[in-house]
N, C-alpha and C positions, 0 to 999 in steps of 0.2 A: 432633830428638828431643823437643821440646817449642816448644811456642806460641807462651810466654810468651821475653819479652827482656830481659835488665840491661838497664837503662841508670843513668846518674847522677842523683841529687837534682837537680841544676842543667839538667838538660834539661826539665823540667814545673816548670815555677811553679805549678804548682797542687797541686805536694808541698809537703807538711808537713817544716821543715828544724828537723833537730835540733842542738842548740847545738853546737859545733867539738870538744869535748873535755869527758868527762862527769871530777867531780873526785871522783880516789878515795878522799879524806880525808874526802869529807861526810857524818856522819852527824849523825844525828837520833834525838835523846833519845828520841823515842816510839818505842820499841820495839813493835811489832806482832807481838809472840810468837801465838800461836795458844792456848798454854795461860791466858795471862793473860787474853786478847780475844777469846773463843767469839764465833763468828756473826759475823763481822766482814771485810765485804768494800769495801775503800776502791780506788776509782776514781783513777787518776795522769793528769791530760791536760793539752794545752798549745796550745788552740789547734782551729780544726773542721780537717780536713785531708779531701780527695777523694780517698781509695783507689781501685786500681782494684777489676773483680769479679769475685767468687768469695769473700771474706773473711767469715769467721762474723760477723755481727753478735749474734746472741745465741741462746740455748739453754735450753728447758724439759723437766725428768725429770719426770716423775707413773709413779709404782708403778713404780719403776726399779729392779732387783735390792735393796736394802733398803731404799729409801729411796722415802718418799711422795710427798713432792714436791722438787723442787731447783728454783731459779728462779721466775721469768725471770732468767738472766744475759745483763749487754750486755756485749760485749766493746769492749775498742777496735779503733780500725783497725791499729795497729803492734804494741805490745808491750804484752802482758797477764801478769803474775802469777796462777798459783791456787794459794794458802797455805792451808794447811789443815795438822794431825797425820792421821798415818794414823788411815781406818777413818772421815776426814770426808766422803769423798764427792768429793774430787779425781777419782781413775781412774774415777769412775763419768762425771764428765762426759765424759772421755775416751775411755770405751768407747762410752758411748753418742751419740758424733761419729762414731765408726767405723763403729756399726751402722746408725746412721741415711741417713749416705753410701753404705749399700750394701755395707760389708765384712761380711765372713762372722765368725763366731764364733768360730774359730781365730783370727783374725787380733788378736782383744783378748787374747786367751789368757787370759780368765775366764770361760770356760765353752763347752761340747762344743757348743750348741746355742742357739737364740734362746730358748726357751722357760726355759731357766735363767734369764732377764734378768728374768723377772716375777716380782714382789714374792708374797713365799709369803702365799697366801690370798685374790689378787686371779685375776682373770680376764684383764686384761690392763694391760700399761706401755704407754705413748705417750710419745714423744721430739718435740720441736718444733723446730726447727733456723732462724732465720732466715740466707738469705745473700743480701750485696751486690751487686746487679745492677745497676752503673754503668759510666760509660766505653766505650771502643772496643770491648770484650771481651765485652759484657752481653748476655744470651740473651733474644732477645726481648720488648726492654722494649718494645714496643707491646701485648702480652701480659701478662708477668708486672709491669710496672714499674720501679723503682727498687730491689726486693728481691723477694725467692722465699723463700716458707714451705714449708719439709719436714716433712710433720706425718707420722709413722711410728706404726702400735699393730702389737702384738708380741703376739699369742693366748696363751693355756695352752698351746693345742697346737702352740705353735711356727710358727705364720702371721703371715708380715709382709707389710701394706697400708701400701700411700704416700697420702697425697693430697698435691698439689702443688697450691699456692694464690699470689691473687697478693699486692700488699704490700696488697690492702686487703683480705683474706683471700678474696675470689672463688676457690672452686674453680679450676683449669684442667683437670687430668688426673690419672687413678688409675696411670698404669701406668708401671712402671721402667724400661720404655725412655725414659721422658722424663726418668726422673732421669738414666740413664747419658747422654743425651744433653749434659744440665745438667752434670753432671761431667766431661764430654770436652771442652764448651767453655770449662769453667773451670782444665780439666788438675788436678783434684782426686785424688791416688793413695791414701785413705788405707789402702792394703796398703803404700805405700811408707814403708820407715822410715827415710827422710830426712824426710817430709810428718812421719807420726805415728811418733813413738817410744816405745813403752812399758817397763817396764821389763823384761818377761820380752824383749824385743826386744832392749833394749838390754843385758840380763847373757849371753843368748846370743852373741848379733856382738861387742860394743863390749868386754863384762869378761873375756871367752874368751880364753885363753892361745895358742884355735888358730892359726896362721897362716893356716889355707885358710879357719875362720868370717870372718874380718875380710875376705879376699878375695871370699866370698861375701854378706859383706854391700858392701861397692864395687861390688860389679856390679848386687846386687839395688836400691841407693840412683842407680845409674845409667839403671837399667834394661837394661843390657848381658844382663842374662844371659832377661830376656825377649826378648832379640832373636835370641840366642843358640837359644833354645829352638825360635822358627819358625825359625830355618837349620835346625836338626835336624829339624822337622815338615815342613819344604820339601825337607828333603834325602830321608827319608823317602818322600811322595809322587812326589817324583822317582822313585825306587827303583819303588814301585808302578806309576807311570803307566810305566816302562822297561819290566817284566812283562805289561803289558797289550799295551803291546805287540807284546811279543812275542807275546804268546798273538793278538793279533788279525791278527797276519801267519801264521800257520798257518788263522786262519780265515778271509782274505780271501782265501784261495787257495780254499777249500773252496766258501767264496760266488761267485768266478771261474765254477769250473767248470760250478756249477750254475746262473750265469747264463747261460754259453753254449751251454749243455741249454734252459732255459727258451726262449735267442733263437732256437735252431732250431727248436723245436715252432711259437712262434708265428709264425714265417716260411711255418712251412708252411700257417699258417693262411688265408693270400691267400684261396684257393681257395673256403675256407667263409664267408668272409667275403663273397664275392660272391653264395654260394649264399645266407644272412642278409639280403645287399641284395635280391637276386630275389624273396624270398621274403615281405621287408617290401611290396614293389612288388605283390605276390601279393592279400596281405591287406587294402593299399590299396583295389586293386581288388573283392577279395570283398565289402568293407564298402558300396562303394556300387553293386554290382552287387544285393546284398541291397536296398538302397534302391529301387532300379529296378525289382525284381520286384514287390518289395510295392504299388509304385504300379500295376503293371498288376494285381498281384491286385486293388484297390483298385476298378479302373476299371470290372469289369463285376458289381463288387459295389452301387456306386452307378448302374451301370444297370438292374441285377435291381431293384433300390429303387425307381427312377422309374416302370420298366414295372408294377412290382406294385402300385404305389398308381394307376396305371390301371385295370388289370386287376379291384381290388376292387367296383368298379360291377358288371362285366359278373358279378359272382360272385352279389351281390345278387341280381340280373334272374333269374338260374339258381335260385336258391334260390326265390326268388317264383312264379318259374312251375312249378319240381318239389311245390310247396305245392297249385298248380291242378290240378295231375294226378295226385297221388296220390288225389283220391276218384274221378275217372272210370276209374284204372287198376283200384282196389279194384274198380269194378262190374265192369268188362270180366274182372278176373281170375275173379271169382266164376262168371259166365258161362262161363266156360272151363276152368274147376275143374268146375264139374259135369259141362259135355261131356266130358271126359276122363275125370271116374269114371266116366260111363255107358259110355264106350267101352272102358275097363279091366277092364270085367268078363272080357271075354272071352282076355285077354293081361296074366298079371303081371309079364311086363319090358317093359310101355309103362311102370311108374313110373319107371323107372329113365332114361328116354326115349324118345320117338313110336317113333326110328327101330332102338330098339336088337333087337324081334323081328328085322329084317329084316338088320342086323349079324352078327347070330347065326347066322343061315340062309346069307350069305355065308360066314361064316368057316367054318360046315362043308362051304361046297361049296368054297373053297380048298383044305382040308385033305384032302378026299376027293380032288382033284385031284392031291392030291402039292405043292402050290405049301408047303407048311408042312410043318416038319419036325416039330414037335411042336404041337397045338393049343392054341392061346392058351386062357389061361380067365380069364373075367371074363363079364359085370361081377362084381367079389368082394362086394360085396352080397346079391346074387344066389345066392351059393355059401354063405352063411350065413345061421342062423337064429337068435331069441333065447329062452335057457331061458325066462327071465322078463318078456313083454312089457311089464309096465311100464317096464324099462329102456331103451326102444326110442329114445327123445328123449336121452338121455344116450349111447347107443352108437352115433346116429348123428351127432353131436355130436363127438363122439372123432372119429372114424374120417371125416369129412367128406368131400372129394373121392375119398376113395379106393373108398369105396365102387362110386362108375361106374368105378376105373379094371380094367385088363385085365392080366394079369402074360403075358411070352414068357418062351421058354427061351434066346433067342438074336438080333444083333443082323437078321439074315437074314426072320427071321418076325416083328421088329418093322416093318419097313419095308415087309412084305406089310399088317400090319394098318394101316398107316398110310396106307396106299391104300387100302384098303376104308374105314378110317373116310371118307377125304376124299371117298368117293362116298356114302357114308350121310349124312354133316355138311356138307354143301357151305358152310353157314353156321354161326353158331355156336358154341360151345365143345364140343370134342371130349372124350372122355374121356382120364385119363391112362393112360399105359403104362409099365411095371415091367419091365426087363429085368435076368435076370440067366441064369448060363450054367449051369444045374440045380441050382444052390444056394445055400442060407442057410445062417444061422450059426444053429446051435440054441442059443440064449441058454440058458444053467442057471441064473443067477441070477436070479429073480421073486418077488416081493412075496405073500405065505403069512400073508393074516388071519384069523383065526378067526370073525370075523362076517360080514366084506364080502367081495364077490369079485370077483375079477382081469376084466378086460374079456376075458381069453383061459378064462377059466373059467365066463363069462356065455355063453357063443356055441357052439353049433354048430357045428362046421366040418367035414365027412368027408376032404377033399380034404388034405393036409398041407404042400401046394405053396403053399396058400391063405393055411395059419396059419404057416406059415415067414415067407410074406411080410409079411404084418402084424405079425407079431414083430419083423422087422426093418425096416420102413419105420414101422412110429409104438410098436413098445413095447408092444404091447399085454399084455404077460404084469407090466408095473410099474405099468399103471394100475387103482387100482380104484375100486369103482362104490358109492357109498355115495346112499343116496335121499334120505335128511334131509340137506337143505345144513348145519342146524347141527350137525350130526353129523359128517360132514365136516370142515368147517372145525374141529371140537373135535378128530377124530382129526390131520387134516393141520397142522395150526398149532399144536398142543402142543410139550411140549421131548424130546420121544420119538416122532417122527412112526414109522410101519411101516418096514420097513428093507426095503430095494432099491424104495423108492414115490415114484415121479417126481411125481406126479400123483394127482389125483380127479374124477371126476364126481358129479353129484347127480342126481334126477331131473329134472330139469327142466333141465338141460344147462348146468347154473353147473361151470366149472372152478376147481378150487381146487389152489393150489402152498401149499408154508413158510410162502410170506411174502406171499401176495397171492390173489386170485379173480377169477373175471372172469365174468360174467352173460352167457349165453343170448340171442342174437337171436331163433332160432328156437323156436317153440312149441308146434310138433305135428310128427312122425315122419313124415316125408317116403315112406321107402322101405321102413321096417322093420316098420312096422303090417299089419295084416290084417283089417277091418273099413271096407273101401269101402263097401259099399252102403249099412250102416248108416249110414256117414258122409252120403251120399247125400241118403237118405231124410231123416234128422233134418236136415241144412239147410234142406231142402222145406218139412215140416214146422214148421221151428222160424218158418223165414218168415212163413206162414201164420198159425200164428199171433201172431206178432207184426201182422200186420196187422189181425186180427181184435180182438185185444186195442186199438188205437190206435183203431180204430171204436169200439168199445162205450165209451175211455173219451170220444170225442166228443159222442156220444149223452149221457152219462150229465152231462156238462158242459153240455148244450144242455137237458135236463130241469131241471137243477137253474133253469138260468137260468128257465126257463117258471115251475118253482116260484113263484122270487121274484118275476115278475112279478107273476103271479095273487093273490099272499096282499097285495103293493102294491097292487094295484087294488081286494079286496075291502077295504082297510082303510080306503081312498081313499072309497070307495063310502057305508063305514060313517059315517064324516067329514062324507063332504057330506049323508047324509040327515038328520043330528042338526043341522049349523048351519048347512046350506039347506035348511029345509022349501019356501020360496018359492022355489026355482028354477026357475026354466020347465021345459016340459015336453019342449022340444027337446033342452037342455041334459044331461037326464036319460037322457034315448032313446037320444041320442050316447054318454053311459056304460055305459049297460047294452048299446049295440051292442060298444063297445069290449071290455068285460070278455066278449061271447060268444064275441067275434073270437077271445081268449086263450084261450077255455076250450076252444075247436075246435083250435089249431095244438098246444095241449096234449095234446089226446088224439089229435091224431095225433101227435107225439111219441111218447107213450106206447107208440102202436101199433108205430113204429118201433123204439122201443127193445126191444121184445119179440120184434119179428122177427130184430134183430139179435143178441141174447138169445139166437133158437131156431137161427139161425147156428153163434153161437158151439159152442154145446152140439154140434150136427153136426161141426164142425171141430175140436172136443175131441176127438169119438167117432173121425172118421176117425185123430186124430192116434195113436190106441191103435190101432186095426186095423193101421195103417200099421206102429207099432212092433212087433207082434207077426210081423208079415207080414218083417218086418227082420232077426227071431231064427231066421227060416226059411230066409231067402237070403243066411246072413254069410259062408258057406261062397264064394258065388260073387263079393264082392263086392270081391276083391281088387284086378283091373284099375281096377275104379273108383275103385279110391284111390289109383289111381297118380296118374291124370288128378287129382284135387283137390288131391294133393299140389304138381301142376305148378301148379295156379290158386292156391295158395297160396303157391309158390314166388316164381309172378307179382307177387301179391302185398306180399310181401317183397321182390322185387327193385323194384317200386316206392317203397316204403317205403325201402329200403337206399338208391337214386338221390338220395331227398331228403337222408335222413342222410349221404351220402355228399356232396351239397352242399354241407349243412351243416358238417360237418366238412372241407369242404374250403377253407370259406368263412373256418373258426377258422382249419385248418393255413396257408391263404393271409395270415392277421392274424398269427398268430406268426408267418410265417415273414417278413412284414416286416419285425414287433419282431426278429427275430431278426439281421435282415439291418442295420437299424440300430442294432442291440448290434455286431453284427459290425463295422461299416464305423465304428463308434465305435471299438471295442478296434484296429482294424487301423490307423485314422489316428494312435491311440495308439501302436501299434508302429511305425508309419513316422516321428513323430515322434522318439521313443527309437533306433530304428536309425538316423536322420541326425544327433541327435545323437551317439551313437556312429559314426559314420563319419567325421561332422566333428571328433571327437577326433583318430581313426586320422588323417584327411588333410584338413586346412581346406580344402581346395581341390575343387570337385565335378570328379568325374570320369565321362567319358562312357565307360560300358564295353558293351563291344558281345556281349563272352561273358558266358555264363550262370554262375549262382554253383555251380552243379554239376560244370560242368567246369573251375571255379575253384578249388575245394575236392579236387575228384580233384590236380588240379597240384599245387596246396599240399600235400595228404597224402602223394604221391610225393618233395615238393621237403622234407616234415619226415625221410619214412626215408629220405633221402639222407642230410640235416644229421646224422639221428641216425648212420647208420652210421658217418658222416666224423667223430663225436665220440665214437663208443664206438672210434676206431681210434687219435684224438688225445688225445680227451679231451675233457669239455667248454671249450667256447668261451672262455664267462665266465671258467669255473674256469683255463684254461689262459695268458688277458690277465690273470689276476690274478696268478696265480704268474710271470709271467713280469715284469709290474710290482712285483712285490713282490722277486724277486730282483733285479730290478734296484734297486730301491731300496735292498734292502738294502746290494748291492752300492758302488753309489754314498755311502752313508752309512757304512759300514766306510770305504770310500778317503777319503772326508772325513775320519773320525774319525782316520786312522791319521794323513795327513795333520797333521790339526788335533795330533794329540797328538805327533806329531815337531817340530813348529813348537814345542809348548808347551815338550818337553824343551830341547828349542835354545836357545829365547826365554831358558828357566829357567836353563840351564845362563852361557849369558852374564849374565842378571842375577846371581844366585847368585856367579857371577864379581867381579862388582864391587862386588856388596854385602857381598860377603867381605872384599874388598877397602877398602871405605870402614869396613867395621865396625872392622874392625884398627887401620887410619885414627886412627878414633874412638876407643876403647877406649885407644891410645900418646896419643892428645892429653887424652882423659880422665885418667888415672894423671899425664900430666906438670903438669895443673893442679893434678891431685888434690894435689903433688907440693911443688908452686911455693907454696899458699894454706896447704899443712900448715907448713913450713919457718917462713911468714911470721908462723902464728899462735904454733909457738913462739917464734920471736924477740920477740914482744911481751912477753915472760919474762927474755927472755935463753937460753932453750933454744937446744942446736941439734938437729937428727933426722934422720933419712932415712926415707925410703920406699922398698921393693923390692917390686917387682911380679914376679911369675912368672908369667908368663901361660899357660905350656905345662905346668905342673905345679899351676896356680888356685892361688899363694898369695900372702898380703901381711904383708911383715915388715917393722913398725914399730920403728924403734931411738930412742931418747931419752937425749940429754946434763944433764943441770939446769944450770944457768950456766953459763960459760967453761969450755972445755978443749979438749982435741983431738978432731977427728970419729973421730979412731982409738979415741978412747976411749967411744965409745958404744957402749950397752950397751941389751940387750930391755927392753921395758917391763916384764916380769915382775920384775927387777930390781930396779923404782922402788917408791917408797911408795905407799901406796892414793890420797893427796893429789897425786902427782906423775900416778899413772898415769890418776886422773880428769881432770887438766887437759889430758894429753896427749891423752885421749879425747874429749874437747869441741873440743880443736883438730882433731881428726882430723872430727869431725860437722862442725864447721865451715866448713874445706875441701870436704866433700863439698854444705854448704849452698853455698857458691859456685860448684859448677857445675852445679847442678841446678835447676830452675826448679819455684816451686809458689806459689800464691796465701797459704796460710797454710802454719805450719810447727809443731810440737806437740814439745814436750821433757816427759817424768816424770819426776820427779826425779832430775834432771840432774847434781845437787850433792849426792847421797845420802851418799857416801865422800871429799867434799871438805873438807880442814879451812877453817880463816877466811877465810885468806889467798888462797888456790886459788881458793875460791869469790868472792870477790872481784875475784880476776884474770880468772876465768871470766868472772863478769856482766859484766865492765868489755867485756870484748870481743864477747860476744855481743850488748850494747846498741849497740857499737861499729858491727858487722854491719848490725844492726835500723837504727842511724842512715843506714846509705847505702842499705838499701832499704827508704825511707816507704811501698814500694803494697805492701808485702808483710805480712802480719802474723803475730804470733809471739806461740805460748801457751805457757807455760814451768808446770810444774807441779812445785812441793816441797813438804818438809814443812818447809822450814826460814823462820825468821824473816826480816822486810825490815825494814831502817829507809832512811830517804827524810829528805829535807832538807825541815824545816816551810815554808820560806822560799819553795821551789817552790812551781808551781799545782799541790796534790793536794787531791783531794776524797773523804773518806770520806763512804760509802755502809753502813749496818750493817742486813743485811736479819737475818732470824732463822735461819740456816744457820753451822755450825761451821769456814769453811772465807771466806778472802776473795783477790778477784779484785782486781788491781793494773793502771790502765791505766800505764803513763810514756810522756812524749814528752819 
């Protein structure tokens, strides 16, 4: 039940021995009244004496319930008097021993609260507490020392802080668990009122008539009935922990069941689990099959690279020599542009092709023959004319190849004319052909502008087979034909372009979209014009005179030189006749031969320039007859513009070869850059895919199937897994619940388990601890029992004690001197003087079997008369004398007188109230 042990004086020589028998006659004149000697605290000692620890050494109030400051008081180590009249400040030091050690505010029974305890008009009280940390018992004296300071403040608003210090005030710690520690090792109770007794404590338990208080106080000075309290908290928890029980044996059936629901779903899970293996093995494989392709994509991407950066030479060479031959192509085309317009006169579908009269004339002897069901018609060029010839470069522009081609009704007479072309074209480009099986879609929706007009509103057309078809093979009823490009571009590139308007042309055959345009190769009307001969003619012409014009300006540069000779030499002339008069006469002869020379190659010049002059003028003249001659025959001059349009074609398609080169020469350089953007970004993904593969599987693996029919398996082997999970359930979800009931499972059987053990365990401890309490409790009462009997008998008393243990009471009887035990009688009975001595004997007794470092009486002798109190102190110094480690504060209001003779030492601090050590 406690720590601490009796033992006797004579076992430690290093206790303080107090003399054999204190004498009760000794008094000393110096009466130390309190009324007489305000402020007066004298010190009684005999000697240094080694306590053991836990014993107050001394104690500081500042702003303590009314009072400002008390202290420093030292105490001694054994027995201390605190003499004071009421209202000195006695119970204040005693209250605030209590508060400071951690007892509560009920427990002083001066007030409801901590914040009571501060002095009215302060902010806060501080209580300082030193105790003795010596001996076997001493709590970390490599830490605190030889002593431990409690320095406690106590807020307004009822907030109590510790600091714990050591003995040379060094902080150590703020916090109460180190005080409760320091009190557990020193078994400090001050709730116990055997340790502290005050007086509302002791008129409750000790003055009380009841028989069950004094019972209740026995147990409480025991500690019996705190032990009492956890049986009933242990008996209690028993109870509940039984209920749980039970309740979790209704739920371990319920977790049972549902774990052998859980084991059989995932039993059946084998299956899927192997399909999960397959399927990882699946993906393994996909990841470096993926590897695998991409290297062989890789592979003839870095051979396209090597052969192309070959190939760029031979692209050069092409382009340099298409450079050589576009001006000999130019002359031969122009040669061959005329020939055709002269021979065009006579035939206007040679424009359209040499061979295409002679197509025509086939395909009606076909069709005369029956070999055709319906006669093809084309070329659709041919079948159209333009309102407004100047659109003729922009409508042929649109409508480009189509123009040569030929529409059927069917696939029968396509493949009639496709043997007739291949004997008209045996080389060449053919024209195209349009099959469809007697009709188009007649589009309703078409582009309706108020200024510009639709390419199907620009044109001619009688045939409606014609304009069905070009409606539906290029649109012609959404394109329109606008002649100013910027006009155009303003209409089509606005934020309201024409509605149902796909397109635009310009004149001059620039196409314009929304959002872009694109420029004209072409720059003269191939097949749509009508003005061959004039075309003819003016070439001729134009030639002509440009050659005439290139002479005269020769001429006219070889006069000018003649000029400047001549006007040099006459100047030359003038020169030498003024500053050489003496010049020989050779020398002169030779000049003026020279200057005649010039004057001669001059006026032939002159003459030539005149002839060429009279040239010119004739070849002026012709060029106007010529043109006029041209307004005569524009009628006939349309074949011949077929032909020019073919030598221009020529032309062009010389011209197109080199740009074609050209552009093939760029498209061949981007498409390098392109091929090593490519074969960069792809070694980048091959690097990325292997390390993703070697995430999926560190290991390479050589797979010989394709990731396509790896991915097909996998996607088949996923709506397996899924269907086998939407029938189970998922996988995961299904190992989860099934590990989770079983855990649960398992930890219910643990628990139920573990909590049968515990009631078991409890029910046997419980058993014995019942049993030893009983034990204790008969041996406690019989000491209680044996020390009260003996401390009456120091009187001559005699008494009993009766304990009731099964009804909690204790009934004191008391004799005063000699007589019969028959004849004793309740302490209620005795005088106020008999029934305090009986009550000190009774504290007494219970000090003797209870263990505590220090021990606290208030006014102990309050209702004592002289005598009492004399027999009192005799015995409780008595006590004090056989236990030196223990120390004892006794607090009255009554007077001491002490023997001058003894070692005592007055101390007189300025405080109404004094502290008595004796030894």
């Amino acid at each position: 039940m406690s720590k601490r042990k009796s033992s006797n004086v004579s076992d430690n020589p290093n206790k303080r021995v107090r003399p054999a028998a204190v004498e009760e006659d000794v008094e000393d004149e110096s009466d130390l009244d309190g009324d007489e000697e305000d402020g007066q605290v004298c010190t009684v000692s005999a000697g240094e004496v080694v306590s053991d620890a836990g014993i107050v050494e001394s104690i500081t109030l500042k702003n303590f319930m009314c009072h400002s400051l008390l202290g420093p008081f030292t105490f001694g180590s054994n027995v201390n008097f605190v003499v004071g009249n009421n209202g000195s400040g006695k119970s204040a030091v005693l209250t605030a021993l209590i508060v400071a050690l951690g007892g509560n505010a009920h427990a002083t029974n001066r007030g409801l609260s901590l914040k009571g305890f501060v002095k009215e008009g302060e902010s806060s009280s501080d209580v300082s507490i030193t105790l003795r940390n010596k001996g076997r018992d001493a709590y970390k004296p490599e830490v605190y020392g030889q002593a431990i300071i409690i320095d406690l403040r106590i807020t307004r608003e009822g907030l109590r802080t510790y600091k714990l210090r050591s003995k040379s005030g060094q902080l150590v710690s703020t916090k109460k668990e180190e005080l409760l520690s320091i009190l557990d090792n020193f078994n400090i109770q001050v709730n116990n009122p055997v340790s502290v007794l005050t007086q509302e404590m002791s008129k409750y338990f000790l003055h009380s008539k009841g028989e069950g208080d004094k019972y209740k106080f026995f147990m409480k000075a025991t500690q019996l009935d705190q032990m009492r309290e956890d049986f009933v908290y242990i008996k209690t928890t028993k109870h509940v922990t039984e209920d749980k029980v039970d309740q979790h044996s209704e739920c371990l059936k319920d977790l049972k069941r549902k774990y052998l629901e859980k084991e059989d779903r995932y039993k059946n899970m084998a299956t899927l689990d192997e399909m999960h293996t397959k399927l990882e093995e699946l993906q393994k494989q996909m990841a470096w099959a993926l590897v695998i392709e991409m290297e062989k994509e890789l592979e003839p991407i870095q051979e396209k690279l090597q052969s192309g950066r070959h190939s760029t030479e031979k692209y050069d060479e092409k382009v340099d020599e298409w450079k050589q031959e576009v001006l000999q192509r130019s002359i031969d085309a122009n040669k061959r542009n005329l020939q055709t317009m002269e021979s065009s006169r006579s035939n206007r579908l040679r424009r359209f092709g040499e061979h295409m009269p002679s197509l025509l004339n086939a395909i009606q002897e076909a069709h005369r023959r029956g070999q055709l069901k319906h006669k093809p018609r084309g070329p659709l060029g041919y079948l159209i004319s333009l309102k407004d010839p100047d659109l003729a470069l922009s409508v042929e522009v649109c409508l480009k190849g189509q123009l040569q081609a030929f529409t059927c009704d069917n696939h029968e007479d396509e493949k009639v004319l496709q043997s007739l072309m291949s004997k008209m074209f045996p080389t060449g480009r053919r024209p195209a052909i349009i099959t469809s099986h007697g009709h188009y879609s007649q589009k309703q929706l078409g582009v309706n502008h108020p200024e510009y007009p639709s390419v199907l509103h620009a044109l001619e057309i009688e045939d409606p087979v014609v304009a069905n078809c070009l409606i539906d093979q290029r649109g012609i009823e959404s394109i329109l034909l606008i002649k100013n490009r910027t006009d155009a571009r303003r209409v089509m590139q606005s934020r309201n372009p024409p509605q149902h308007c796909t397109q635009a042309f310009s004149k001059e055959g620039d196409q314009i979209f929304n959002n872009r345009s694109y420029t004209a190769e072409q720059t003269r009307a191939n097949y749509l014009s009508g003005d061959v001969e004039e075309e003819i003619r003016y070439v001729h012409l134009q030639r002509e005179i440009e050659n005439q014009r290139a002479q005269a300006d020769r001429f006219e540069q070889q006069m000018k030189r003649l000029d400047d000779d001549i006007k040099q030499n006459e100047g030359l002339l003038r020169r030498t006749q003024v500053e050489q008069r003496t010049t020989k006469e050779e020398d002169l002869q030779e000049i003026v031969t020279k200057i005649s020379s010039k004057r001669a190659q001059y006026d032939e010049a002159r003459a030539q320039t005149a002839e060429f002059k009279a040239s010119y003028e004739k070849a002026e003249q012709e060029y106007k007859q010529h043109k006029e001659q041209i307004n005569t025959v524009a009628e006939e001059a349309d074949p011949v513009k077929e032909e020019l349009s073919k030598a221009d074609q020529e032309v062009m398609k010389c011209k197109h070869h080199k740009k074609h080169y050209d552009e093939k020469r760029s498209a061949h350089l981007r498409n390098i850059q392109t091929l090593e953007a490519n074969q960069e970004s792809k070694e980048q993904e091959l690097q990325t895919s292997v390390a993703k593969a070697t995430t999926i599987c560190p290991e390479r693996l050589d797979v010989r199937r394709t990731a396509r029919s790896l991915d097909s398996e996998i996607t088949r082997l996923k709506v397996k897994i899924t269907t086998q999970q939407d029938q189970q359930g998922d996988r995961e979800e299904v190992v989860r619940q099934y590990h989770e009931a079983l855990e649960n499972y398992k930890n219910m059987t643990q628990q139920m388990k573990y909590l049968n053990s515990f009631i078991k365990s409890l029910d046997s401890v419980m058993n014995h601890r019942l049993q030893v309490y009983a034990e204790l409790r008969r041996f406690l009462s019989a000491r209680c029992k044996y020390y009260f009997d003996s401390m009456l008998a120091q009187r001559g008393y005699t008494g009993s004690m009766a304990f009731d243990h099964k009804n909690e009471t204790l009934s004191i009887s008391v004799q005063p001197g000699q007589g019969n035990k028959a004849d004793l009688s309740d302490m209620r009975s005795l005088s106020g003087g008999e029934r305090s001595f009986s009550t000190v004997c009774f504290v007494l007794s219970l000090w003797a079997i209870t263990e505590a470092p220090f021990r606290c009486l208030d006014e102990f002798d309050v209702y004592m008369d002289m005598v009492n109190r004399r027999i009192s102190m005799d015995m409780m110094l008595k006590v004090a004398a056989g236990q030196r480690y223990r120390q004892f504060i006794f607090l009255t209001p009554q007077s001491m007188r002490y023997d001058a003779t003894s070692l005592i030492k007055a101390v007189r601090p300025p405080r109404c109230f004094c502290i008595f050590e004796m030894s």
